[in-house]
PADO-574889 format. One record per atom (N, C-alpha, C): x, y, z; residue in one letter. Coordinates in steps of 0.1 Angstrom, whole numbers, plus 5000, padded with zeros to 4 digits. Each point is the difference from the previous one (the first is absolute). Layout:
XYZa/...
//
This chain:
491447714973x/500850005012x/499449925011x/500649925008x/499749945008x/499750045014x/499049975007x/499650025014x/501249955008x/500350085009x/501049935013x/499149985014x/500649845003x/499149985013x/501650035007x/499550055015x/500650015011x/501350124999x/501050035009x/500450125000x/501250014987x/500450064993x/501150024994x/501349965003x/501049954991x/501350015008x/500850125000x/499750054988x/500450164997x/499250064994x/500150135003x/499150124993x/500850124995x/499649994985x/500950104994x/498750084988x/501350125000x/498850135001x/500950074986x/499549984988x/500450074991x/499850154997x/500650124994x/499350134997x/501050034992x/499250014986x/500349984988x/500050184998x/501150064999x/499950124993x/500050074988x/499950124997x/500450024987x/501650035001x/500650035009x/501350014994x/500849915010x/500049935013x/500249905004x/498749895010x/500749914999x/499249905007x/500549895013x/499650005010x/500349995013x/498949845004x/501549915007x/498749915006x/500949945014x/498750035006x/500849965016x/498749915007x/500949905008x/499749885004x/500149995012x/498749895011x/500349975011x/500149815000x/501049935007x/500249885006x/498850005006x/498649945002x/499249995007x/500049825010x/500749934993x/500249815004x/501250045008x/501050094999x/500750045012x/499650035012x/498850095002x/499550055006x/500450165002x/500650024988x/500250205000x/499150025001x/499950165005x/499050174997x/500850054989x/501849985003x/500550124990x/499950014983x/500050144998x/499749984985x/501350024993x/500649924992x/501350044993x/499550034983x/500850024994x/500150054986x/501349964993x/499049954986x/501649884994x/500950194995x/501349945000x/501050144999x/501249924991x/499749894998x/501449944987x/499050004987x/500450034986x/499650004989x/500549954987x/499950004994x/500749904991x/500550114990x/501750034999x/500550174996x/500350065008x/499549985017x/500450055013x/500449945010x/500549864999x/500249925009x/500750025011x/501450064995x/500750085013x/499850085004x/498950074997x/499650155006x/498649985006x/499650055012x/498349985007x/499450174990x/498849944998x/499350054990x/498550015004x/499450065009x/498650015000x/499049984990x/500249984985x/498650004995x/501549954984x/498949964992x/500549984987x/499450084987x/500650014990x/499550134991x/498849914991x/498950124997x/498949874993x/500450074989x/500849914988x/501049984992x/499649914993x/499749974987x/500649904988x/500350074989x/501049854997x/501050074988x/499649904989x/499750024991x/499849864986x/501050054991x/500749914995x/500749994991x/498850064981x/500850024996x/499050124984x/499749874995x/498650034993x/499349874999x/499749915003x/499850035015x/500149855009x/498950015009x/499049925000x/498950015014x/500649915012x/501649935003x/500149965012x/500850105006x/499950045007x/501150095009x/501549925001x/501250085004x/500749975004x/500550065011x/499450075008x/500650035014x/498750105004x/500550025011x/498850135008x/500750005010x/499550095008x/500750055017x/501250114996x/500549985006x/501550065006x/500749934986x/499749894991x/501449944991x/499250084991x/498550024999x/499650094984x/500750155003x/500150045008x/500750105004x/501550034995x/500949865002x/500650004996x/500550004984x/498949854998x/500050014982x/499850174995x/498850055004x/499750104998x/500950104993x/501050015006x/501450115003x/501149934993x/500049854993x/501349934992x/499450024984x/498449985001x/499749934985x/499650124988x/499750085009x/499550144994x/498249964993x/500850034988x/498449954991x/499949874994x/500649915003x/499849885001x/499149935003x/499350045013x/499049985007x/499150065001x/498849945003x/498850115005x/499450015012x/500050105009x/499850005018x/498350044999x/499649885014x/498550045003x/500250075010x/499750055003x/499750075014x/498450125002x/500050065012x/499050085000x/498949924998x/499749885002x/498850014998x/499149905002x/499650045018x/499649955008x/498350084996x/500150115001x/498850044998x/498949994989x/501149934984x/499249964990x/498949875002x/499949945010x/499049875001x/499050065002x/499750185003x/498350055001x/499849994986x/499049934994x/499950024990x/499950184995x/499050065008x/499650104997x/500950075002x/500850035003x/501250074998x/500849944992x/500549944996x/500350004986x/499250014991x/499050005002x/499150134988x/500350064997x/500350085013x/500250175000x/501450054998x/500749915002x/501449974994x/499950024991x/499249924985x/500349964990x/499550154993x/498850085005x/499150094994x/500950145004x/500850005008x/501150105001x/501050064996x/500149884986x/501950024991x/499749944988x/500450074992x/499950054986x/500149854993x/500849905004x/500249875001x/499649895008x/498750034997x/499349885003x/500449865004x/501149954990x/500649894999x/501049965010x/500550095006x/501250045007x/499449965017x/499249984997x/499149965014x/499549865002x/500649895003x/499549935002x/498849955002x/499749844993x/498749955003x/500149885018x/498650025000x/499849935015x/500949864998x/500049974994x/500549844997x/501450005002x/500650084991x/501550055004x/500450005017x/498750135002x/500849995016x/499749895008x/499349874998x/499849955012x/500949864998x/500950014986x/501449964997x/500650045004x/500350125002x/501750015009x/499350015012x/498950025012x/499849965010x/500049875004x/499649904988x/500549855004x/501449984999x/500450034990x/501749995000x/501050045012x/499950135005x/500250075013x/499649885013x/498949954995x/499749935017x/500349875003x/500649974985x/500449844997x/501650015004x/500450105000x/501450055007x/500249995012x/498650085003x/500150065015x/500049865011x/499149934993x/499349885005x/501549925001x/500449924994x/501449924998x/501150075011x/500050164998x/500750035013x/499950025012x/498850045005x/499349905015x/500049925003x/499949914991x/500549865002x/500949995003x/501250034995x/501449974999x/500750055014x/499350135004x/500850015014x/499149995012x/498649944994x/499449965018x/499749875003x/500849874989x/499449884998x/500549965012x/501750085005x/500749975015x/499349985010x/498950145000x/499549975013x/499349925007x/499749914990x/499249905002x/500349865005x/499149945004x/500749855008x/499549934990x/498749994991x/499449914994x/500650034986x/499849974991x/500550054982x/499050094996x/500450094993x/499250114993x/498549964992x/499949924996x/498649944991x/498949935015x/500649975009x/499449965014x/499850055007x/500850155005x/499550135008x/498850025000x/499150075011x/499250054995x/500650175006x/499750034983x/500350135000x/499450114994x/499450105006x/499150114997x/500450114992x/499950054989x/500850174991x/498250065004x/500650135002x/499250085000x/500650144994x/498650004990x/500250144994x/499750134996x/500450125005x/499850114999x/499450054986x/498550115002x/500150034989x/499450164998x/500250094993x/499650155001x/498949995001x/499950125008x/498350045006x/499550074984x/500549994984x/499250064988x/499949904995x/500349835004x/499249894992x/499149985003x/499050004989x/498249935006x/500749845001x/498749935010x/500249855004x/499949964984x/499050034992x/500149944988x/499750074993x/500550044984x/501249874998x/501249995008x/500750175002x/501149975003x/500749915012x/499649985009x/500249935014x/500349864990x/499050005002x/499649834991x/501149964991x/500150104992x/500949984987x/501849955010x/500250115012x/501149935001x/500449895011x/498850005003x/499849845007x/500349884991x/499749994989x/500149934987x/501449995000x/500350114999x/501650014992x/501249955012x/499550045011x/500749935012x/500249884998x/498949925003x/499449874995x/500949944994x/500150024984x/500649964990x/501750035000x/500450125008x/501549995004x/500849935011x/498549905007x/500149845007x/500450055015x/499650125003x/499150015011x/499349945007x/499849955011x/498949874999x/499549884994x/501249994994x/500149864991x/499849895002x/500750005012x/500549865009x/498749935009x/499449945000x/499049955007x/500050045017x/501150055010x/499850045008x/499950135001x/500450114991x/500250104998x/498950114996x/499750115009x/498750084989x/500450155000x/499050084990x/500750134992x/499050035005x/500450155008x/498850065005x/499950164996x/499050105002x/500550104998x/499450115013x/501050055006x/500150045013x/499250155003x/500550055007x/499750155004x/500750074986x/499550144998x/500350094989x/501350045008x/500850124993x/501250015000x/500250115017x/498450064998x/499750115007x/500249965017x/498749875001x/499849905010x/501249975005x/500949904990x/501049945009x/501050085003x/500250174996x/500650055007x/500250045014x/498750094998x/499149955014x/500649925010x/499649874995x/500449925012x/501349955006x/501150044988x/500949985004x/500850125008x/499450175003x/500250064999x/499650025013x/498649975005x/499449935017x/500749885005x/500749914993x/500849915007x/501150045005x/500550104993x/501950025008x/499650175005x/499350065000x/500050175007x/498349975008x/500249915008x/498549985008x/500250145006x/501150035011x/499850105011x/499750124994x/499850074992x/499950124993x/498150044999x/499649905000x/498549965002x/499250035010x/498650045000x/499650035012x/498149944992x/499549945015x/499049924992x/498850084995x/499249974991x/499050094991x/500550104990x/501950034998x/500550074995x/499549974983x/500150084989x/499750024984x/501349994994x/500349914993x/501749974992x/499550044988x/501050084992x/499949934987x/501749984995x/499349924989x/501449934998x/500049994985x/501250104995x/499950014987x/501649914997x/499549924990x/501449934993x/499850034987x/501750135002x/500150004984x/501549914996x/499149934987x/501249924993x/500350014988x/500949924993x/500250034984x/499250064990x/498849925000x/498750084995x/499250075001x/499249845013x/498650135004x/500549995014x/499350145004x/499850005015x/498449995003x/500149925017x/498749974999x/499850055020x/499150045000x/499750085014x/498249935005x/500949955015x/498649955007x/499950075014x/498750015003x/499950085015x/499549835010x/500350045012x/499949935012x/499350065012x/499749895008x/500250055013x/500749915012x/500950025010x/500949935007x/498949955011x/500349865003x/499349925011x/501049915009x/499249975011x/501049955006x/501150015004x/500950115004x/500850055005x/500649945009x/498949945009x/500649975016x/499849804996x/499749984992x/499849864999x/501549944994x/499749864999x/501549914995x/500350094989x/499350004986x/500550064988x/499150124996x/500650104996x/499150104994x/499249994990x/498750014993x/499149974991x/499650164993x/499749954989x/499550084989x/498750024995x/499750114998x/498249995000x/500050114988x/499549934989x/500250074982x/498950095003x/499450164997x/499250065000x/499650054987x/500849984994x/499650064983x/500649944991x/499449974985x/500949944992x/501350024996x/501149934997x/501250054993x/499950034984x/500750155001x/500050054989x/501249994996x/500350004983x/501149964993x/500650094988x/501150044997x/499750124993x/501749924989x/500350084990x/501249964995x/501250065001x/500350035010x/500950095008x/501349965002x/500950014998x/501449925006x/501750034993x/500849915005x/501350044991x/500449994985x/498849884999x/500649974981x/499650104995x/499050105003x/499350144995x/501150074999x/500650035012x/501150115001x/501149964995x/500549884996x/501249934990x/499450074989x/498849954994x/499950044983x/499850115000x/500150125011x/500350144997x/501150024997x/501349945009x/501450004998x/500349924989x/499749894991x/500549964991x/499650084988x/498550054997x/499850124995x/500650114996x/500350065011x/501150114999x/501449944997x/500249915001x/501649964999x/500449994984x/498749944996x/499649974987x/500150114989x/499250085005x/499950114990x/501350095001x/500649995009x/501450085004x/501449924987x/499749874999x/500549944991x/499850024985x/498649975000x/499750064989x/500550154990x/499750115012x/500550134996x/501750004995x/500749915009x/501450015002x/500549944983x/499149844998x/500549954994x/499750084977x/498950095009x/499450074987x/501250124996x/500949995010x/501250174997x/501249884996x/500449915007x/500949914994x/500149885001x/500149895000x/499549884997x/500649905012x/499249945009x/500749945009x/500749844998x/499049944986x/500449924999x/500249865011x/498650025004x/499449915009x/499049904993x/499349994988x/499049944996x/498450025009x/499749935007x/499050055007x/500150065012x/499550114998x/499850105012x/499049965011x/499350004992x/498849915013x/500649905009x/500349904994x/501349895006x/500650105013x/500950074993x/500850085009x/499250065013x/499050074995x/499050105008x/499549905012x/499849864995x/499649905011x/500649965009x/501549974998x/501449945008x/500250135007x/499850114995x/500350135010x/498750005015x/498949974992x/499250015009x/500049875017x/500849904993x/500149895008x/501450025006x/501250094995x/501150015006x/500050025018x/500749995006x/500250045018x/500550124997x/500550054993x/499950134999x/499250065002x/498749994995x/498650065000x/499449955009x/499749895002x/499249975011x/500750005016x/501650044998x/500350035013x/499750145004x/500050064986x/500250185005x/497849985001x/499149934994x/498750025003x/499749925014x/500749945006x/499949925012x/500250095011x/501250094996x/500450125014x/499350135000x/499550004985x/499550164999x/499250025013x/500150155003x/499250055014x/500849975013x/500849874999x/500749945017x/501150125001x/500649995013x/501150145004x/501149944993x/500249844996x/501049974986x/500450064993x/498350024993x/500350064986x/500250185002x/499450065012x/500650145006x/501450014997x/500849915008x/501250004999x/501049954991x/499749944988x/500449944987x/500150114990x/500550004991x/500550084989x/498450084992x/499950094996x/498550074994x/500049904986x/500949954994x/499449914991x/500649844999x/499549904989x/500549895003x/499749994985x/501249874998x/500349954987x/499349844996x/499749984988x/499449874995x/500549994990x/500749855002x/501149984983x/498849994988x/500250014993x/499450004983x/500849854996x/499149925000x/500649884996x/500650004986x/501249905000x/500850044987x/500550124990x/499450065011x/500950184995x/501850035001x/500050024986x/501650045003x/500550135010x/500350005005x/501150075013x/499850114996x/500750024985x/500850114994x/498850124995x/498349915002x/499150074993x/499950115014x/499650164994x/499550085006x/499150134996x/498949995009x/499250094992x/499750065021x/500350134998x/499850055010x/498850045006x/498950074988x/498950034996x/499149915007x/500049844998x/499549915005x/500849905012x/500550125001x/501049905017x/500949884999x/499949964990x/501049904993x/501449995000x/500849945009x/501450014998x/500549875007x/501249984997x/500449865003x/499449905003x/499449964990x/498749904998x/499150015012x/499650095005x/498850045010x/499050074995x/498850015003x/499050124999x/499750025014x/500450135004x/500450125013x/498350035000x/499149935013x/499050095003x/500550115016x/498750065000x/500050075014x/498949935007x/500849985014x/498749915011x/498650064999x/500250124999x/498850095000x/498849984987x/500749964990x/499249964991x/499349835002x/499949925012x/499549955001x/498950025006x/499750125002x/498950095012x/498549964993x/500250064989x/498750034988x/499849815000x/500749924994x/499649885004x/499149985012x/500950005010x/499349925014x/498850105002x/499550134998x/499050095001x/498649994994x/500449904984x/498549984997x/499649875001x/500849905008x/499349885005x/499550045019x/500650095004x/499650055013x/498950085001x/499750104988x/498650065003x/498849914994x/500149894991x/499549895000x/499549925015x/501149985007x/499649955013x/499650095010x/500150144999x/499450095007x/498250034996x/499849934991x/498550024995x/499449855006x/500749945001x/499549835000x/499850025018x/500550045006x/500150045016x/498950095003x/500250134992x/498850095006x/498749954997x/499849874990x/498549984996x/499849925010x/500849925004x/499749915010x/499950035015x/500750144999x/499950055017x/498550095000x/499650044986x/497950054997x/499649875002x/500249924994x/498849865003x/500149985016x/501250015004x/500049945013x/499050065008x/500250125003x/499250145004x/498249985002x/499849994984x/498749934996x/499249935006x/501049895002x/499449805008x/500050075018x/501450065002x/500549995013x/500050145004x/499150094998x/500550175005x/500449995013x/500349955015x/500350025009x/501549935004x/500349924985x/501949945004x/500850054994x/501050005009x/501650054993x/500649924992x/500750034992x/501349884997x/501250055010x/500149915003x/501349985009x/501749975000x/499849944987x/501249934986x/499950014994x/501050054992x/499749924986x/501549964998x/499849884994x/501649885001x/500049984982x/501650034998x/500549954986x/500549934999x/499949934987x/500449835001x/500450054983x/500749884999x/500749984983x/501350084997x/500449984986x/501450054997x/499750185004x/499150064996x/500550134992x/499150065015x/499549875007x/499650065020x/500850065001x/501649894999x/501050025010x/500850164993x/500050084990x/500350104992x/499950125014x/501550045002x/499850095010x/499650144992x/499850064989x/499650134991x/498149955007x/499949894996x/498149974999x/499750035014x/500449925011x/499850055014x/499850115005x/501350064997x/500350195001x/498650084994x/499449944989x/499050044990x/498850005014x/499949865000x/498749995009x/500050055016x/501050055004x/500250035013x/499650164994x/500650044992x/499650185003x/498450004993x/499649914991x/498250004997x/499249995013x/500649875009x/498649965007x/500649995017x/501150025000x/500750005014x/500150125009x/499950005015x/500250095008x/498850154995x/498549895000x/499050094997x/500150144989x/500649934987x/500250094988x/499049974991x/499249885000x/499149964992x/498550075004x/499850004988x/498350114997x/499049895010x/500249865001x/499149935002x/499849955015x/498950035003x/499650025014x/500249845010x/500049874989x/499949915009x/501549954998x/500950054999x/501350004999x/501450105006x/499150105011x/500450095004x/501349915005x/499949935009x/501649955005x/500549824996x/499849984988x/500649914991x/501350015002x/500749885005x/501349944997x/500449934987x/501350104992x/499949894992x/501649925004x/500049864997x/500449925002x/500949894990x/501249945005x/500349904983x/500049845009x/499549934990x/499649875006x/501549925000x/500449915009x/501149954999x/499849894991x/501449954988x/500049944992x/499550044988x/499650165000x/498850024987x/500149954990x/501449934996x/499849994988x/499449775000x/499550005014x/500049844999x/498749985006x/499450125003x/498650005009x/499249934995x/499850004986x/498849894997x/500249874999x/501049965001x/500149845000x/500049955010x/500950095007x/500049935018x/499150015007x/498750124995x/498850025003x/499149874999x/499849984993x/499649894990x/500049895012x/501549995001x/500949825008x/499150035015x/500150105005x/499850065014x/498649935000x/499150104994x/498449964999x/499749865001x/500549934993x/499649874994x/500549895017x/501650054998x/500449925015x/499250055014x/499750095003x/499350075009x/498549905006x/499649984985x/498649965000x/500249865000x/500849944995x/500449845006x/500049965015x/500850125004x/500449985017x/498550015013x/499750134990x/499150065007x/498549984998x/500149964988x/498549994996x/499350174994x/500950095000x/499550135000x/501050064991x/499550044991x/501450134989x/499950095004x/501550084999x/500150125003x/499150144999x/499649954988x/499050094991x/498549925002x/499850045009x/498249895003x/498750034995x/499850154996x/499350044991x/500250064990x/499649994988x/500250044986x/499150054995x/499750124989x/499050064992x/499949964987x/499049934999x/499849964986x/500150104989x/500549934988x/500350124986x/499149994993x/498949884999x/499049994994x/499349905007x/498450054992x/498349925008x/500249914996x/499649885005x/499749884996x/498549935005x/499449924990x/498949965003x/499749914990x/498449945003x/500049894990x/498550064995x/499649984990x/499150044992x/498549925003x/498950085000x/498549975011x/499150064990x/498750005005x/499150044999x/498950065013x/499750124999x/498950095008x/498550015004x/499349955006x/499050064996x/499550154999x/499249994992x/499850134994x/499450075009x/500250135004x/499350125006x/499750074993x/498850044997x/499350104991x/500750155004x/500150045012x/500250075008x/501950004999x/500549984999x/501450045001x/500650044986x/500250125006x/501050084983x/500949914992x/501349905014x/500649944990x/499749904990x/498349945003x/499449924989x/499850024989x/499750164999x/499450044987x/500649974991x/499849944989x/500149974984x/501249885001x/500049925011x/500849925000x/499349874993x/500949924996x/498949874995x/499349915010x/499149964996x/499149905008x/499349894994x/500149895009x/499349895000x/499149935005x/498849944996x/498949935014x/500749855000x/500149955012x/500549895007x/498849884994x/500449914997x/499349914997x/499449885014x/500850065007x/499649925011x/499150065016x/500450104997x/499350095009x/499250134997x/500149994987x/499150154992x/500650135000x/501049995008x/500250155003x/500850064991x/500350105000x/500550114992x/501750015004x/501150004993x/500750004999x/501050114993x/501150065011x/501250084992x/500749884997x/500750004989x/501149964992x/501250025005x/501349914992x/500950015006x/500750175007x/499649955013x/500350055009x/501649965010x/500650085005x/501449915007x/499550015013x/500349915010x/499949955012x/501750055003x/500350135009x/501250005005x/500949955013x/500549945004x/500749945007x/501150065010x/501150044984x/500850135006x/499750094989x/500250135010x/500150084989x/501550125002x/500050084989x/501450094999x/500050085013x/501450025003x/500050075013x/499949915015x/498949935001x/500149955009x/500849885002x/500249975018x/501249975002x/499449855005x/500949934990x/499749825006x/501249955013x/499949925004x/501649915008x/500349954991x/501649985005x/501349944990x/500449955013x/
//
C-alpha cells in the first residue's frame, strides 16, 4: 500500500459486518466536516439502504461468485439449490476460532479451511471495492486512480494484530484497496472506539467533563465494549480519554437468527415427518424463513409498544409450500408457519445474559483500577443496540440504582444516534477531525498488547527475576549478562496518543 503525502481528497470508512456492512464518507477537497453514508446498492437502487448484506452467492461448482449484497439475496430466494450462499462469516478469519469451530461438530469437514475464508473475504471486497467506486467517483473533481483517497478499516476488538489483523490487511490489499498509487488502506479505530467517537460527536451536551462512558456496540456478531473518560467539555470539540482496554465477546443478531432458523427448522422437520411437505430441502427453507421481513420485522419490534399493540402472534411463509398443506400441531396453515412474539423471548434472553456478564466483568475491573469513579453512561451502538426488548433488559439490570454495583449506582443507559452506522462514521469523524485539528477525537488509547524490542541485562546476582535465566560474559566488557531479555516501550493497558 502506498504512503499518502498531504491531506486526502476523501476519507472513507468501511465496517465490514457479519450480517451487514456499512461505508460512509467525508468530501474533505470540498472542504466538508459532514459525514454521509453511500445508501444506493446495487439490488437497491431505488430504495436508500443504510448498509448492504455481507452476502455471496456462487453458482454449484463454481469458485466465481455471481452476485452478493441485496441481488445474492435476491438470487438466493429465485435459485433455490442451485446455488451455494456464503454468509456468516466474518468471524472465521480468527484462525483460532475456527478451530474451535471445527473441534465442535461431528463434521469436521463442514467447517471450513482458512484458505476458503479469506476467498470469499476477497471476493466480497472485490465487490465492495468496484461499488465505492462507482458511486463516489462523482464526488470528485480529479479521476478516481488520481484522488487521493483514504479507506479506513474497522476491525473487532477479538482479532490479535497478527495474524489476524495482518491477514486482512492483505486481503483488503488484494481486493484493490489501495491500489492506485494515490490511494492507501488503512486500519482504523476497533468497532468499540469509533463508536465512541461518533457517539461524542453528535450527543456532546449530555456530557459533563471527567465523566466515565462506556459504550457498548452490539452488532451482527460480536459485540465489543470500551470504557472512557469525557474531556474537554468547554473546549471547541469534545475529546476522549480510553482507560481500559476494549473487550470483545461473540454476541449479536446472527446468534439470535440461528436460534430462530433452528427452531423454524426442526418445526419443519417434525411437520414434514407426519406428512410430507414436499419442499426438498428444509434447511433451504429454514434459511429463507430466517431471512424473511416477516421475521426480522416481528425480531426488529419485539419489546417496542408496536409490538404491545400488534397481534400475540405473527406469520412466516414456508417457501414453496402448498397453501392447501396443514398441520396445526406445528402452526402450519396457508403456507405459513404461525410463531408467537413471545417465543422470540428465549432467543433475545440468552444473547442478553451473555452481555449482562460481559458488563458486570467490566464494571469489577473498573472498580479495581478506579474504586473512587462512577460510570455515568453507558451508550448502545449497533443493530441489536437499537432492540427496544434489549434496552428495557438493561434499564431494569443497571438503571435507576437497581444494579448490585456500587460504581454504577446512577448509570444512564443510553442509544447512540445512527447505531446502526456508528462505526463507520466514527471512523470518518476521527480521521477528519484530526486533519483539521491536528487532534482525534479519541486522543488517548489503551494498548491490547506490550510491545518491545529484544535486549540484553546485566546480571544481578541479587534479583529473583535473574535466577536461572540464561547468561552470557560480554566479550567486550567482561561482564555478565541476562539473555534475551525485552526492552518495553509500550506496554498492555497503558495509554499511548492517537
Amino acid at each position: 500500500m502506498a504512503e499518502m503525502t498531504g491531506r486526502p481528497d476523501l476519507v472513507v470508512s468501511i465496517d465490514f459486518g457479519m450480517t451487514f456492512t456499512g461505508v460512509a464518507y467525508c468530501n474533505v477537497a470540498a472542504g466538508s466536516e459532514h459525514v454521509r453514508h453511500i445508501q444506493r446498492w446495487p439490488g437497491r437502487t431505488q430504495a436508500n439502504e443504510n448498509k448492504v448484506p455481507t452476502l455471496l452467492i456462487y453458482p454449484k461448482n463454481s469458485t466465481r461468485p455471481s452476485s452478493w449484497g441485496f441481488q445474492a439475496e435476491t438470487a438466493q430466494e429465485v435459485s433455490g439449490t442451485e446455488h451455494e450462499s456464503r454468509e456468516w462469516f466474518k468471524t472465521m478469519l480468527d484462525e483460532q476460532l475456527l478451530e474451535q469451530m471445527r473441534k465442535a461438530v461431528s463434521d469436521s469437514a463442514s467447517v471450513p479451511q482458512i484458505n476458503e475464508v479469506e476467498k470469499w473475504y476477497t471476493d466480497y471486497f472485490r465487490f465492495l471495492y468496484r461499488t465505492v467506486e462507482a458511486r463516489l467517483k462523482s464526488e470528485l473533481t480529479s479521476t478516481w486512480e488520481d484522488a487521493k483517497i483514504e479507506f479506513i478499516f474497522s476491525v473487532p476488538t477479538t482479532w490479535k494484530p497478527v495474524p489476524t489483523v495482518e491477514r486482512f490487511r492483505n486481503i483488503v490489499s488484494l481486493a484493490g484497496f489501495g491500489s492506485c498509487p494515490s490511494h492507501i488502506a488503512s486500519i482504523g479505530l476497533t468497532e468499540a472506539e469509533a463508536a465512541a467517537v461518533h457517539t461524542a460527536r453528535n450527543m456532546p451536551g449530555i456530557f459533563k467533563e471527567n465523566e466515565i462512558l462506556f459504550v457498548c456496540d452490539v452488532g451482527g456478531g460480536t459485540t465489543d465494549l470500551s470504557v472512557f473518560r469525557v474531556k474537554n467539555t468547554l473546549g471547541v470539540s469534545l475529546n476522549l480519554e480510553q482507560i481500559d482496554v476494549v473487550f470483545g465477546a461473540t454476541i449479536g443478531a446472527a446468534q439470535l437468527d440461528s436460534l430462530f432458523e433452528k427452531a423454524a427448522l426442526e418445526r419443519l422437520q417434525y411437520a414434514n415427518g407426519l406428512r410430507s411437505m414436499n419442499l426438498g430441502d428444509l434447511s433451504q427453507a429454514a434459511w429463507e424463513m430466517r431471512i424473511s421481513k416477516e421475521y426480522q420485522n416481528a425480531k426488529c419490534d419485539y419489546g417496542s409498544e408496536e409490538s404491545f399493540a400488534d397481534t400475540p402472534t405473527f406469520a412466516v411463509r414456508v417457501p414453496r409450500l402448498d397453501k392447501g398443506y396443514v398441520n396445526h400441531q406445528y402452526g402450519i396453515s396457508d403456507g405459513d408457519m404461525h410463531f408467537r412474539r413471545d417465543d422470540l423471548k428465549a432467543f433475545f434472553d440468552v444473547q442478553i445474559s451473555k452481555l449482562f456478564d460481559m458488563i458486570d466483568k467490566q464494571l469489577v475491573r473498573l472498580l479495581q483500577k478506579h474504586p473512587n469513579q462512577q460510570v455515568a453512561h453507558l451508550v448502545l451502538s449497533g443493530g441489536l443496540g437499537n432492540s427496544a426488548y434489549l434496552q428495557t433488559c438493561l434499564h431494569s439490570r443497571y438503571a435507576s440504582g437497581n444494579t448490585s454495583h456500587c460504581n454504577a449506582s446512577s448509570m444512564q443507559i443510553r442509544v447512540a444516534p445512527d447505531p446502526q452506522l456508528v462505526v463507520c462514521k466514527g471512523n470518518v469523524a476521527d480521521r477528519v477531525q484530526k486533519l483539521n485539528s491536528g487532534q482525534s477525537v479519541l486522543g488517548w488509547r489503551c494498548c491490547r498488547a506490550s510491545y518491545g524490542t529484544m535486549c540484553k541485562m546485566l546480571h544481578d546476582p541479587e534479583n529473583p527475576q535473574h535466577f536461572g535465566l540464561r547468561t552470557e560474559r560480554d566479550a567486550l566488557d567482561g561482564k555478565l549478562y541476562v539473555m534475551d531479555c525485552i526492552d518495553w516501550f509500550i506496554k498492555q493497558v497503558g495509554p499511548f496518543k492517537h
